[in-house]
C-alpha positions as CSV (number, residue, x, y, z in Angstrom):
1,X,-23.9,38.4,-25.5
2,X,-20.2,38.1,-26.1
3,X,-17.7,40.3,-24.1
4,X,-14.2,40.9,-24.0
5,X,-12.1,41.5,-20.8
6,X,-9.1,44.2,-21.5
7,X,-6.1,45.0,-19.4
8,X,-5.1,48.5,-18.8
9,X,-2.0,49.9,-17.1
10,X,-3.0,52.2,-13.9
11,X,-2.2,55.5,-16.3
12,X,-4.5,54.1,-19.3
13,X,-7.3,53.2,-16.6
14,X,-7.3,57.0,-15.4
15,X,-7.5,58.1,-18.8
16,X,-10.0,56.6,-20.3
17,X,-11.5,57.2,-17.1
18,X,-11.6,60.8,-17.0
19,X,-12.6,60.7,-20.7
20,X,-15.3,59.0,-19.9
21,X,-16.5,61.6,-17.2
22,X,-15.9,64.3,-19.8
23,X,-18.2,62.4,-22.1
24,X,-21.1,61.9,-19.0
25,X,-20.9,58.2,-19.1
26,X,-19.8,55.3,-18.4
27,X,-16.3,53.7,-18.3
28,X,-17.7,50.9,-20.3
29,X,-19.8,53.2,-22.5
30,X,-17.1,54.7,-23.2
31,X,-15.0,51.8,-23.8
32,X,-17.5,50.2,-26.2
33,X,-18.1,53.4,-28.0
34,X,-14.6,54.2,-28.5
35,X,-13.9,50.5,-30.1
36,X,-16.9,50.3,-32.3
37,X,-15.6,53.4,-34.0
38,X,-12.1,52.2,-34.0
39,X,-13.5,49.2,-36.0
40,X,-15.7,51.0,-38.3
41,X,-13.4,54.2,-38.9
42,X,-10.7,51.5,-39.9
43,X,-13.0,49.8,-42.5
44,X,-14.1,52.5,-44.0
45,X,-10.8,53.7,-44.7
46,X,-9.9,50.2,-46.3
47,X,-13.3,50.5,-48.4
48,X,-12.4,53.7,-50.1
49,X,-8.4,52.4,-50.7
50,X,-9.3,49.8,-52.2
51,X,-12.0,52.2,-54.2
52,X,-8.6,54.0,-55.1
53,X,-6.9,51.1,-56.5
54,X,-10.0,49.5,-58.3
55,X,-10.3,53.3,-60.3
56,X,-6.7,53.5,-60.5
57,X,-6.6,50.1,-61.6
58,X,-9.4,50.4,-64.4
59,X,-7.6,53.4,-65.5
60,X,-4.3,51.4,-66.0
61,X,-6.5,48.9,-67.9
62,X,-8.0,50.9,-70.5
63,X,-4.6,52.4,-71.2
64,X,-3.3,49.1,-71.7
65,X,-6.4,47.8,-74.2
C-alpha cells in the first residue's frame, strides 16, 4: 500500500496532535482522514463549477441560436 511521509514544523505537529486526541484517534487517523476530505471536498467543489459553467454555458448557447 502506498504511503506518503509529511514534514511538519514542531507547532503543526502539536496541533494536529491535539486534534487528533479531541477526535479519540490516532495522529495518523487523523492525518489520513483529514486529507481524504481535503481531496474529495476539493473535487466536489470543481464538479459543481464546472456544472455552473456547462448550464451557464448552454444558456449562452441557446441565446445565441
Amino acid at each position: 500500500m502506498p504511503s506518503l511521509n509529511i514534514t511538519f514544523t514542531d507547532e503543526e505537529q502539536t496541533l494536529l496532535r491535539d486534534a487528533a486526541d479531541k477526535e479519540g484517534v490516532s495522529l495518523k487517523t487523523f492525518a489520513h482522514h483529514a486529507v481524504v476530505e481535503a481531496a474529495s471536498s476539493r473535487k466536489k467543489m470543481r464538479d459543481q463549477l464546472l456544472a455552473d459553467i456547462f448550464a451557464k454555458s448552454a444558456e449562452l448557447n441557446e441565446r445565441l441560436a
